[in-house]
Structures are given as structure tokens and as C-alpha cells.
C-alpha positions in Angstrom: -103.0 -27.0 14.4 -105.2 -23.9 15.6 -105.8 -26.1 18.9 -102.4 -26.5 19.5 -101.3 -22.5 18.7 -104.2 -21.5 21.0 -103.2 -24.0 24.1 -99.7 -22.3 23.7 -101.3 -18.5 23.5 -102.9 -19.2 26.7 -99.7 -20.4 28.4 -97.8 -17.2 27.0 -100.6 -15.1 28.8 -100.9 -16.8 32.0 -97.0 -16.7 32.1 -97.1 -13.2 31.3 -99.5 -12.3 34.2 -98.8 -14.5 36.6 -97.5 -11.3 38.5 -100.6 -9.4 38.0 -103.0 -11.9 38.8 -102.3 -11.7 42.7 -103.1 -8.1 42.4 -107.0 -9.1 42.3 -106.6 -10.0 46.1 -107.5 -7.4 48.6 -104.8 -6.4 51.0 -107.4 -6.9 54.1 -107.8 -10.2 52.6 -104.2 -11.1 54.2 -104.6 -9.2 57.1 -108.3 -9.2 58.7 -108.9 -7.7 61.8 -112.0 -7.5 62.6 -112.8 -5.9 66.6 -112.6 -9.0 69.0 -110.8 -11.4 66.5 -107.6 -12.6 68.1 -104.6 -14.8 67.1 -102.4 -17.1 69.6 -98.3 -17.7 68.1 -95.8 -19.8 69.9 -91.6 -18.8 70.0 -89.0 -20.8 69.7 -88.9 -21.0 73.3 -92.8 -22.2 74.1 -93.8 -18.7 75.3 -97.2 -17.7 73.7 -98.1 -14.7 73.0 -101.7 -13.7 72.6 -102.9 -10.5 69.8 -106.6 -9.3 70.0 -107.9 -6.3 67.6 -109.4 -4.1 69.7 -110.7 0.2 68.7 -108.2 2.2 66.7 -107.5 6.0 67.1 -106.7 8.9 65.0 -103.9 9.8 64.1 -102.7 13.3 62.2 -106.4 12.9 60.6 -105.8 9.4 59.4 -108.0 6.3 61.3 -105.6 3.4 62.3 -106.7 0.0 63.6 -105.3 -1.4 66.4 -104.0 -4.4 68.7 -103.0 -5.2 71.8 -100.7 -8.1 73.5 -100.6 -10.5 76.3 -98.4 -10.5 77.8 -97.3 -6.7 77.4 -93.7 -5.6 76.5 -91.7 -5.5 79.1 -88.4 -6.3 77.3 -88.6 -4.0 74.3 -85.6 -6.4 73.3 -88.0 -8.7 72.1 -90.3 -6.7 70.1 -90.1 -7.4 66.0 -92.1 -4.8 64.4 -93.1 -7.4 61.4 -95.3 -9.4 63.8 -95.9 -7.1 66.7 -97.7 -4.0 65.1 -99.9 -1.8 67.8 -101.4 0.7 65.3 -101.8 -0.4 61.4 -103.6 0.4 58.0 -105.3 -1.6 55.9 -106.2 0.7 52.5 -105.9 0.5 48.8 -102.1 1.1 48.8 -101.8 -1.7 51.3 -100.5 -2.9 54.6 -98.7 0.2 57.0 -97.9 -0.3 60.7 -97.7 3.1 62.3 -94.6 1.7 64.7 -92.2 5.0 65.2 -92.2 5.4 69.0 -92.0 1.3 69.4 -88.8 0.8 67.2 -87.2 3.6 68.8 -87.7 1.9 72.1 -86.7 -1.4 70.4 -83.6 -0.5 69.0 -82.2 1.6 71.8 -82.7 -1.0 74.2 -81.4 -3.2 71.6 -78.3 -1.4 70.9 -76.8 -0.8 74.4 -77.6 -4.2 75.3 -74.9 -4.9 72.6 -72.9 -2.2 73.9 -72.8 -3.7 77.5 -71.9 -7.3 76.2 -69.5 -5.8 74.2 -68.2 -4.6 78.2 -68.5 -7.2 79.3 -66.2 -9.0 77.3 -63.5 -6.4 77.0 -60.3 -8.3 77.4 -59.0 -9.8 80.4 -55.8 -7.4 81.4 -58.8 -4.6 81.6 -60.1 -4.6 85.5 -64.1 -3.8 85.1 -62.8 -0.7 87.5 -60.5 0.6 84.8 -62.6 2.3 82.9 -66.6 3.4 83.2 -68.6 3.3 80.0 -71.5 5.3 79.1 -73.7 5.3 76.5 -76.1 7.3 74.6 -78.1 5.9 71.9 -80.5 8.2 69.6 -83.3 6.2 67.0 -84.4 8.7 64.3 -86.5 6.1 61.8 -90.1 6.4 59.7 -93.3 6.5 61.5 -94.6 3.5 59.2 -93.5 0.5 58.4 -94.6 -0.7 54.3 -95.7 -4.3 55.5 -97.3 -5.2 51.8 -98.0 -2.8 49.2 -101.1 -2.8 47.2 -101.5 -4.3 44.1 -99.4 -7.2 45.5 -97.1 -8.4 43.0 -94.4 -11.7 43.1 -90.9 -10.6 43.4 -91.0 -7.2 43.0 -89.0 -5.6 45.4 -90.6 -1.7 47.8 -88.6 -0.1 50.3 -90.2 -1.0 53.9 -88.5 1.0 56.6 -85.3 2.9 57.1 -83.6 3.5 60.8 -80.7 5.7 61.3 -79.1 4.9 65.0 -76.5 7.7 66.1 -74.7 5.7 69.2 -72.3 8.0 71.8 -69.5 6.0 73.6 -68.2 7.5 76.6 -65.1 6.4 78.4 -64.0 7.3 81.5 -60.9 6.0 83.4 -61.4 5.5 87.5 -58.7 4.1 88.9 -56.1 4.2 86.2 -53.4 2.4 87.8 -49.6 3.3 86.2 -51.3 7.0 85.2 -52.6 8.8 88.0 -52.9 12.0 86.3 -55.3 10.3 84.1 -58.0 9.8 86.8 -61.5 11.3 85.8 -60.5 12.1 82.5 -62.7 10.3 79.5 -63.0 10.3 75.5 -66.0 9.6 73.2 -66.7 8.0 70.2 -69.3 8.8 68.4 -71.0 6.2 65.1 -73.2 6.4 62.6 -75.3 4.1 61.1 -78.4 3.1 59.0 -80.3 0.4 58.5 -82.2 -0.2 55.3 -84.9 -2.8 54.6 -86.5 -4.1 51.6 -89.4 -6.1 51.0 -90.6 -9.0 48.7 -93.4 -11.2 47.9 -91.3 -14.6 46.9 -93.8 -17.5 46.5 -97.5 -18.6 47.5 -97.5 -21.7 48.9 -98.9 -23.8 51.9 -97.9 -23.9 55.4 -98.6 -26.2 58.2 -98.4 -24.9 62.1 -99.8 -25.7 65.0 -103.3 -24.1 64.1 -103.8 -26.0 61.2 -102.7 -26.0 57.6 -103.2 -23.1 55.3 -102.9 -22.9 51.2 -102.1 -19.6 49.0 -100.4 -17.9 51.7 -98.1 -15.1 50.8 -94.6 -15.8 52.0 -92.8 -12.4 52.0 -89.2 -11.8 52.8 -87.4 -8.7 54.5 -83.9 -8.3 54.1 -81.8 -5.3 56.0 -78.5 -4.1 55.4 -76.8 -2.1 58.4 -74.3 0.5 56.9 -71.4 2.5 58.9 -69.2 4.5 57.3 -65.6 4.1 57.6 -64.1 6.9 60.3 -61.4 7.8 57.5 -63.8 8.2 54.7 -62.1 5.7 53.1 -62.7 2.1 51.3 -66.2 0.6 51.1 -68.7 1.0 54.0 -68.5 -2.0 56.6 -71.2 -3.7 57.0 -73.0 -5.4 60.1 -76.3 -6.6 61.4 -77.9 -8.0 58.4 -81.1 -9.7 58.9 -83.3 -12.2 57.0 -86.7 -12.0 58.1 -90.0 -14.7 56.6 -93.5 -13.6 57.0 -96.2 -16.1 55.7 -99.8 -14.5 55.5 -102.9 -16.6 54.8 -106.0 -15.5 53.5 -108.9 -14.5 55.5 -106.6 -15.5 59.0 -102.9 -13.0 58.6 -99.4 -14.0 59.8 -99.2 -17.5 60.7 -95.7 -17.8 60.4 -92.5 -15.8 61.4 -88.7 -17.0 60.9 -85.9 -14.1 61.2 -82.5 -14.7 61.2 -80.6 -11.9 62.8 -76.6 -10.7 63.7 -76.2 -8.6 66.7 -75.5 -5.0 64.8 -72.9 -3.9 67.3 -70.7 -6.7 67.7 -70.9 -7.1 63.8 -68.2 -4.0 63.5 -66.2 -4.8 65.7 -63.2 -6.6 63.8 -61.6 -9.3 66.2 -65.6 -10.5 66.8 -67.3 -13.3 65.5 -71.0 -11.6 64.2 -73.8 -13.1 66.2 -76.7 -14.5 65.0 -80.0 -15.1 66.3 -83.1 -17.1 65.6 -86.5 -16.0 66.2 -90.0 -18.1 65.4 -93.7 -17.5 65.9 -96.3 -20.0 64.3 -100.1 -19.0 65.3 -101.1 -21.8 67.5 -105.2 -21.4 68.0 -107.2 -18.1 66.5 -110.8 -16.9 65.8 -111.5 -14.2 63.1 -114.8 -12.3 63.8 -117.0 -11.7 61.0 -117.9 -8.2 60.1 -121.9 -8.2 61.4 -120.3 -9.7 65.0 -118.1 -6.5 64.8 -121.3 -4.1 64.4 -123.6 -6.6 67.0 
């Protein structure tokens, strides 16, 4: 009988700290990145993408690592600030990428790509000389991103990053055809928006890519939620551009596996529009971790 109350005792504790028991890891222990270390993913479309830590720098008195990418950004379209971080922090309240300047240039070039599609497919009785859009598209968002706080914890939800977009639409008519007296005039719209993320630690598990296969990882989701108000004031707050994004971290090595799921914010509020979704992937295909005493050789 006392065997049998202690075996259940000990299946009340674990059960009880289940949560608490990931907090012995180290941060750095999902996220090494030791000075000449470097990591190799594939996309869904074949394209590798190569990440080597290289020197940090100082920022506002506060020593951020570094990496850099090959190939470079070109099409800041492309960049996902949960897999591409330039500057980050690895300390006892977690994992921070300092990413302010990058997902400004992310989402504006984001955004009026959206815009100009949206153009694009204006419908057909409007001549593309009708009317001439501009648009103006302002990013104000945190300098850091809250990768994985510190201790880490299973299914307990942080706040990871919040982005405000404030988009300008200008219209203006040039060759308005039954109103003449309408030629070089032009309205705007102006819309507000803000996108919230949240972060959580789901399940350790294993993961096979093309690098090999890799046990205990941490396999943390990222859900957003884009908010506009209505222009009335009125009703519930449409919503658009939700995204569902996967990060699986394996210890000792970092992200070996990204899987997003993402509408196209725009399009999302506009009513006789389908929302569009898009797929994004990277598994790491090759790496090499250096140890700490190659770092200081």
C-alpha cells in the first residue's frame, strides 16, 4: 500500500511541474551562436539561404550578437523576422531580436505591394488611366522582438511584438472621361491598423529535416491578429491578415524548422475579396556550431 501511494505522489509531482521543469534549460541552449557557426535552411521554393554569426555591436549600452545572410535582402518582401534576426540577445530573460528598422522596411514594402495588386485588379469598366493612385505607408512597431522568454515554460502565452501601420491612399482622376471638371482633382483615405502577436511554447518533440533528425526541440507558435477599426466607430473591429507562424528550436543547433501560414493584410478588408493566404517553409539543410574555445582561438 505505501508503494503504491508513493508511485502515485510521484506522478502528482511530475504532473504538477511538468511546466517548470523546462525552465532548467538555458535560453542559449536553443539558440547558440557562437562567432563563425553557421546554419543552411531551404524554402519552399529550393532557394537556400545561408546565416553565419559573425561580431555584434552596441547598442543604447546594451551588447547584441549578430548575423548575417547570403544572399542579402533584396526583396524586403521576403524577410520574416522569426527566422531572419540581424541583431539578437541571448540573457537570463531570454531570446530578443533587436529588428525595428528591418520590419519597418518589411512591412512597408509589404503593404503597398498589397495596395498595387489591389490596383491592379480594380474592376474592369475602370481604365488604368482613370484614376492615379498613391500611397504612403508609415511602420511605427517595437525595437525588439520577445522570440522566447526565460524561464521557458509549456503553454503559457508572452506578448512578442506589436506593429501599428498607418497607410494614406491617394486618388487622383487624369482623364476623367463624362466629368471634365473633375480632371486633377483627388481624395484620400487614410487607415489604421495594428497588428498584435503572441507567443507560445506548445510541445517538445522531434523533428526530421534535411540536416538530420533532432529530439526535445521546442516547437513554439506565433499567432497575430490585424485590427482596423470600423470608419463609423461602430460594430466590432474587422479583422484581417491573421498569421500562424511554427518555429521548432533544437538544442545546442536553433531553428531548424519554420512553417507560417499567412493572409495578405490588405486584401483581407476589403469585403468583395477572397483573403489570401500564403505559405512559407525553411528546414536547415547542412550547419556547423562552433564550440566556445574555437570562438576565442
Amino acid at each position: 500500500m505505501f508503494r503504491k501511494t508513493r508511485t502515485i505522489l510521484l506522478l502528482l509531482l511530475i504532473l504538477c511541474f511538468s511546466g517548470t521543469l523546462l525552465g532548467n534549460d538555458s535560453a542559449l541552449k536553443y539558440f547558440p551562436a557562437t562567432i563563425g557557426s553557421y546554419w543552411v535552411y531551404e524554402d519552399q521554393d529550393g532557394n537556400e539561404l545561408t546565416r553565419r554569426a559573425v561580431e555584434g555591436e552596441e547598442i543604447s549600452g546594451e551588447m547584441y550578437q549578430a548575423f548575417e545572410y547570403e544572399p542579402a535582402f533584396e526583396n524586403w518582401e521576403n524577410y520574416e523576422y522569426h527566422i531572419h534576426p540581424t541583431l539578437f540577445m541571448v540573457d537570463d530573460s531570454g531570446i530578443k531580436f533587436h529588428i525595428g528598422d528591418t520590419v519597418k522596411k518589411a512591412y512597408k514594402e509589404r503593404l503597398t505591394n498589397d495596395l498595387q495588386s489591389l490596383f491592379e485588379n480594380r474592376p474592369q469598366n475602370m481604365p488604368e488611366e482613370q484614376m492615379l493612385p498613391k500611397f504612403e505607408v508609415v511602420i511605427e512597431n517595437q525595437d525588439d522582438f520577445y522570440m522566447l522568454p526565460f524561464p521557458i515554460t509549456l503553454n503559457e502565452e508572452w506578448d512578442t511584438i506589436r506593429i501599428k501601420p498607418t497607410v494614406k491612399v491617394t486618388m487622383s482622376f487624369a482623364i476623367p472621361e463624362n466629368d471634365p471638371e473633375l480632371a486633377g482633382a483627388s481624395f484620400s483615405s487614410i487607415m489604421y491598423f495594428t497588428i498584435l502577436e503572441t507567443g507560445n511554447i506548445i510541445a517538445k518533440e522531434t523533428v526530421e529535416t534535411p540536416a538530420g533528425k533532432f529530439d526535445n526541440c521546442l516547437k513554439i507558435e506565433y499567432q497575430t491578429e490585424t485590427v482596423m477599426p470600423k470608419m463609423d466607430g461602430r460594430g466590432e473591429d474587422p479583422k484581417a491578415g491573421e498569421s500562424v507562424t511554427t518555429v521548432w528550436l533544437a538544442p545546442d543547433v536553433g531553428i531548424v524548422k519554420f512553417y507560417q501560414e499567412a493572409e495578405k493584410p490588405m486584401i483581407g478588408f476589403i469585403d468583395n475579396l477572397e483573403p489570401t493566404t500564403q505559405v512559407k517553409t525553411f528546414e536547415l539543410k547542412k550547419y556547423e556550431i562552433k564550440s566556445e574555445a574555437a570562438e576565442g582561438e
